[in-house]
N, C-alpha and C positions, 0 to 999 in steps of 0.2 A: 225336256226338262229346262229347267232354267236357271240360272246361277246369281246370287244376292250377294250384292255388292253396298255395303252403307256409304255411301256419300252423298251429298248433295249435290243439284245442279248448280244451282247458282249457291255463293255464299252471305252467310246469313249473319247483319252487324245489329244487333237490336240498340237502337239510341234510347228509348224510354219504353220501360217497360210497363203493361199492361196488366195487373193482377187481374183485374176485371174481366176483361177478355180473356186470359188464360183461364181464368174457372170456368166461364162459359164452353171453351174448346174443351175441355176435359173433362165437363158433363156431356156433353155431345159423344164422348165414348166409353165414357164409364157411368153416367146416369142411368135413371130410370127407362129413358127414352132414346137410350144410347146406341153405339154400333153393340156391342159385347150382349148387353138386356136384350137384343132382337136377337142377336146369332143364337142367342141360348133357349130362345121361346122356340124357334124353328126345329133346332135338332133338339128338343124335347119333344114338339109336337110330332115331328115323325114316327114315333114309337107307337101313336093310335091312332096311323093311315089304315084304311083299310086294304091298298093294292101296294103294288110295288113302284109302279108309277109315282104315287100321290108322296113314299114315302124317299127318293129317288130326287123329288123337287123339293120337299122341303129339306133334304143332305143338302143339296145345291145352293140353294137359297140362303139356309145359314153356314155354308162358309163361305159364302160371297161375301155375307156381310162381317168375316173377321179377319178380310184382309186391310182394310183400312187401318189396324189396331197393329200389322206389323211395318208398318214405314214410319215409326219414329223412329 
């Protein structure tokens, strides 16, 4: 198991902020094209694997991809 701890490693002083780039990073996980829009194609598509294998790798596969969406 593992235990979750919220802090950061290093500390973080933003001097000028970025609106631009912030929307860009938060289509990157809540876009079309996003982490969340792939975890969700994945364990959808699982449901009409035909073995347990195929269905086994795409479980895996989308929730690889919605760990990145818990480290804010």
């Amino acid at each position: 198991m593992w235990i979750y701890e919220k802090k950061l490693q290093y500390p973080i002083r933003i001097k000028r902020p970025n609106p631009k780039l912030a929307k860009y990073i938060i289509s990157q996980y809540g876009g079309p094209d996003g982490e969340l829009a792939a975890s969700l194609r994945y364990l959808s598509q699982r449901f009409h694997m035909p073995t347990k294998e195929t269905k086994a790798i795409l479980n895996d596969i989308g929730t690889e991809e919605l760990v990145p969406l818990g480290y804010q």
